[in-house]
MDAnalysis code that builds the backbone (N, CA, C; Angstrom):
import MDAnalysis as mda
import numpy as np

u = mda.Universe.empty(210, n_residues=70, atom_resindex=np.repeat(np.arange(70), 3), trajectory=True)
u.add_TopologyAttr("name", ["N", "CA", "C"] * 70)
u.add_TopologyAttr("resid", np.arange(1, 71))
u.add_TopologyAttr("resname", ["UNK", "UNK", "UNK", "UNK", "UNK", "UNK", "UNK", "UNK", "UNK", "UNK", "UNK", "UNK", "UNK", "UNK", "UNK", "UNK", "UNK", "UNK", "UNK", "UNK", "UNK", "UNK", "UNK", "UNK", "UNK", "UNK", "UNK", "UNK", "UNK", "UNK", "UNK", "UNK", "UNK", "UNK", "UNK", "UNK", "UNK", "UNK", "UNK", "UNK", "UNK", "UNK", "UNK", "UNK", "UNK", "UNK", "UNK", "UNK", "UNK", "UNK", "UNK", "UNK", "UNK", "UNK", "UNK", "UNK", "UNK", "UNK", "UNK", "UNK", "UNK", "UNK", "UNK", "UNK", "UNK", "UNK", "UNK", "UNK", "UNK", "UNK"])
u.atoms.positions = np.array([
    [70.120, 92.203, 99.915],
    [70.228, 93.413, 100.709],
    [71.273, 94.344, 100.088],
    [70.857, 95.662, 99.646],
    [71.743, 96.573, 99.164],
    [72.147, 96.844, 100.363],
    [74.431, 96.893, 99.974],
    [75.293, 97.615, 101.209],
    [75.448, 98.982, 101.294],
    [75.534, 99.520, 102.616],
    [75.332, 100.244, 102.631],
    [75.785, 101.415, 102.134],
    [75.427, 102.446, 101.765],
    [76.404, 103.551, 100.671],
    [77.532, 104.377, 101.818],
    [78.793, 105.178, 101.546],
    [79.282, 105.098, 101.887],
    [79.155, 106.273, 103.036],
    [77.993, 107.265, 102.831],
    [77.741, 108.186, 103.762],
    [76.789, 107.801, 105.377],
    [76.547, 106.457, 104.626],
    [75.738, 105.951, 106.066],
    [76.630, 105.560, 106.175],
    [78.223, 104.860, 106.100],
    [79.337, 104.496, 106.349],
    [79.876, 105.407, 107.457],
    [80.055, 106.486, 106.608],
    [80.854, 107.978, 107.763],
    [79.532, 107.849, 108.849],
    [78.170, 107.992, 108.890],
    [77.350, 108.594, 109.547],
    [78.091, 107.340, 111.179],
    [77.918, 105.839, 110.238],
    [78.131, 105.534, 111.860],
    [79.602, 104.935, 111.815],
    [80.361, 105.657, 111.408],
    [81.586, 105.296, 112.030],
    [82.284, 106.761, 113.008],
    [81.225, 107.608, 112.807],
    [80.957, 109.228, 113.697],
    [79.991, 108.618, 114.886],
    [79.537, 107.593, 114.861],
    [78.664, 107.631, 116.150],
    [79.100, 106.560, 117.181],
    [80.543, 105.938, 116.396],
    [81.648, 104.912, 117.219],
    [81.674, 103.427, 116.548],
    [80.964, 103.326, 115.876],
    [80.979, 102.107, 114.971],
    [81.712, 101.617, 114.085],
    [82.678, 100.936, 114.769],
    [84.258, 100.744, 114.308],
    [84.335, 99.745, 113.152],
    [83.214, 98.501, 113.002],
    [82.945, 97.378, 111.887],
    [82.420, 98.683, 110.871],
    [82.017, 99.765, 110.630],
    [81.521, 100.044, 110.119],
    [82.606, 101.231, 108.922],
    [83.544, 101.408, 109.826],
    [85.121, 101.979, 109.065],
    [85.747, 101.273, 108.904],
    [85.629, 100.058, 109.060],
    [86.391, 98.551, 108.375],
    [86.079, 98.425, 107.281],
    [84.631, 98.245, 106.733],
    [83.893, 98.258, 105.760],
    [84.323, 99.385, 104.448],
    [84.427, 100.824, 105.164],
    [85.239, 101.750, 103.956],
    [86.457, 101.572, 103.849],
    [87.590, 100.821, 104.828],
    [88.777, 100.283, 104.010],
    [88.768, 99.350, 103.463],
    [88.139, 98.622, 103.941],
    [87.451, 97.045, 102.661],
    [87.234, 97.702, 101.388],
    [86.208, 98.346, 101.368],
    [85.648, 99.029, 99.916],
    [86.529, 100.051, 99.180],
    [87.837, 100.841, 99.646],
    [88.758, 101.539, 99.025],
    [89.854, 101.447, 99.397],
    [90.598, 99.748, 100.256],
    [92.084, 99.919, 99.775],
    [92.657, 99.582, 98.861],
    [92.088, 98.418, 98.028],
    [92.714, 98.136, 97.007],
    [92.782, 99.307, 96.221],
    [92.492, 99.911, 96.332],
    [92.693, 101.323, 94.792],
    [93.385, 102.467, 95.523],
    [93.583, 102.584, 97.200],
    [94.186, 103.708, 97.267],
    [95.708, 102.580, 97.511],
    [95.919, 101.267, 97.379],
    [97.333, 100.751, 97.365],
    [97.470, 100.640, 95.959],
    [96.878, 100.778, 94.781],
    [97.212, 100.564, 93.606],
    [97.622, 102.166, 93.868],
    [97.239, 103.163, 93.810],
    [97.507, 104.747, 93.788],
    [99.228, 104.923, 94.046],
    [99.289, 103.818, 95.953],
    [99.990, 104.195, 96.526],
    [101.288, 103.628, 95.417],
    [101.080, 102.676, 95.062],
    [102.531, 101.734, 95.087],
    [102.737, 102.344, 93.495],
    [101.753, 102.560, 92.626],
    [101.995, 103.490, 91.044],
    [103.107, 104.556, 91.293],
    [103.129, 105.462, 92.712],
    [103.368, 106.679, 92.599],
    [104.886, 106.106, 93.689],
    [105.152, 105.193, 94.720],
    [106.337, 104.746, 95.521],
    [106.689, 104.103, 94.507],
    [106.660, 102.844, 93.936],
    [106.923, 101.912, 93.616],
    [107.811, 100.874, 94.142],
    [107.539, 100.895, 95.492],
    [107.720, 99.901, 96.954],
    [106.962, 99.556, 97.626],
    [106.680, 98.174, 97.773],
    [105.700, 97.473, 98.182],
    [105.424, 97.813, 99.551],
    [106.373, 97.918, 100.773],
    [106.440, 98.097, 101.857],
    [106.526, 99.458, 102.542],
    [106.443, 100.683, 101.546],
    [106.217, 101.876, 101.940],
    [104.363, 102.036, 101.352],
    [104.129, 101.475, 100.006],
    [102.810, 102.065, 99.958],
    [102.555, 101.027, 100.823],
    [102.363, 99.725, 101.351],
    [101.636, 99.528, 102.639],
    [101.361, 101.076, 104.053],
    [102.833, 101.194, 104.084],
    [102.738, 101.896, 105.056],
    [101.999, 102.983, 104.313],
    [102.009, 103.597, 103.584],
    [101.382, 104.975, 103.087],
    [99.389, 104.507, 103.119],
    [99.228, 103.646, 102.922],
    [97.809, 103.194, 102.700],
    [97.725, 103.047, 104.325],
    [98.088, 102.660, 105.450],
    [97.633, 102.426, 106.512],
    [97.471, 104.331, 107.139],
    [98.466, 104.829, 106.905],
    [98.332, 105.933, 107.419],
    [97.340, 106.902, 106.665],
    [97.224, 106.721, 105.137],
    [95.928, 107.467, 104.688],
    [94.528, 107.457, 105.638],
    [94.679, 106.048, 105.861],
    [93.222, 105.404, 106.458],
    [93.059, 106.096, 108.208],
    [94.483, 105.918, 108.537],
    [94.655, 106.708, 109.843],
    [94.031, 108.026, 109.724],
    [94.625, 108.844, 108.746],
    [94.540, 110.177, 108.260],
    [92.858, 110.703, 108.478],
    [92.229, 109.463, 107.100],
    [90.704, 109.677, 107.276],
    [89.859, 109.336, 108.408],
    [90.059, 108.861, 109.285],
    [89.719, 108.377, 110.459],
    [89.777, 109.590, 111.380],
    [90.773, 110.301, 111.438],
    [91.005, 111.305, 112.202],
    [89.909, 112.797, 112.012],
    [90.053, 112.464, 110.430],
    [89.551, 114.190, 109.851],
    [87.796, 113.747, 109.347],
    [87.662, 112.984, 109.580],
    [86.216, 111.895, 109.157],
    [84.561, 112.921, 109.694],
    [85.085, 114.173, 110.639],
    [84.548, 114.390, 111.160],
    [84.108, 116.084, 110.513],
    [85.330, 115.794, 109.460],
    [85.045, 117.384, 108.931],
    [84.798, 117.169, 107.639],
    [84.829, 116.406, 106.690],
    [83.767, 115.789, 105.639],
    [82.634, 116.639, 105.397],
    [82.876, 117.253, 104.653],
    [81.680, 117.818, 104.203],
    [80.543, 117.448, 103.418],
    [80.878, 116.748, 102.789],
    [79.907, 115.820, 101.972],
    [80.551, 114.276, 102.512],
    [79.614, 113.781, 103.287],
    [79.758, 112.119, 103.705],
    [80.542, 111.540, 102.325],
    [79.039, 111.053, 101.313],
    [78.579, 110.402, 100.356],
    [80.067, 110.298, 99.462],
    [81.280, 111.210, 99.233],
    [82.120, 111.433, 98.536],
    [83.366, 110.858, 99.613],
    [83.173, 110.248, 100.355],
    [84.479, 109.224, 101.208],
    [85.351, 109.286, 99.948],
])
């Protein structure tokens, strides 16, 4: 079974489908905590900086203009 791409991701995590925005931090934290901790270089702030990105996108998830580009 191909998973699902990441704009059917946004589509139902916009229609309340919360396993389903689990799934896009599954699939892009490791690389936005490699980003984070390259540019802090503290383990315990890019945690915090990666939780609040995800907060961030969660919030604005709705103004995405192009899904497909999460």
């Amino acid at each position: 079974m191909t998973p699902p791409s990441d704009s059917e991701l946004v589509t139902r995590t916009l229609q309340g489908d919360a396993v389903a925005f689990g799934k896009l931090i599954e699939r892009y934290q490791q690389a936005v905590y490699a980003v984070c901790l390259s540019i802090l270089r503290d383990v315990d702030l890019a945690q915090d900086f990666v939780q609040e990105t995800f907060l961030k996108a969660l919030q604005h998830l709705s103004g995405l203009a192009v899904p497909k580009r999460f």
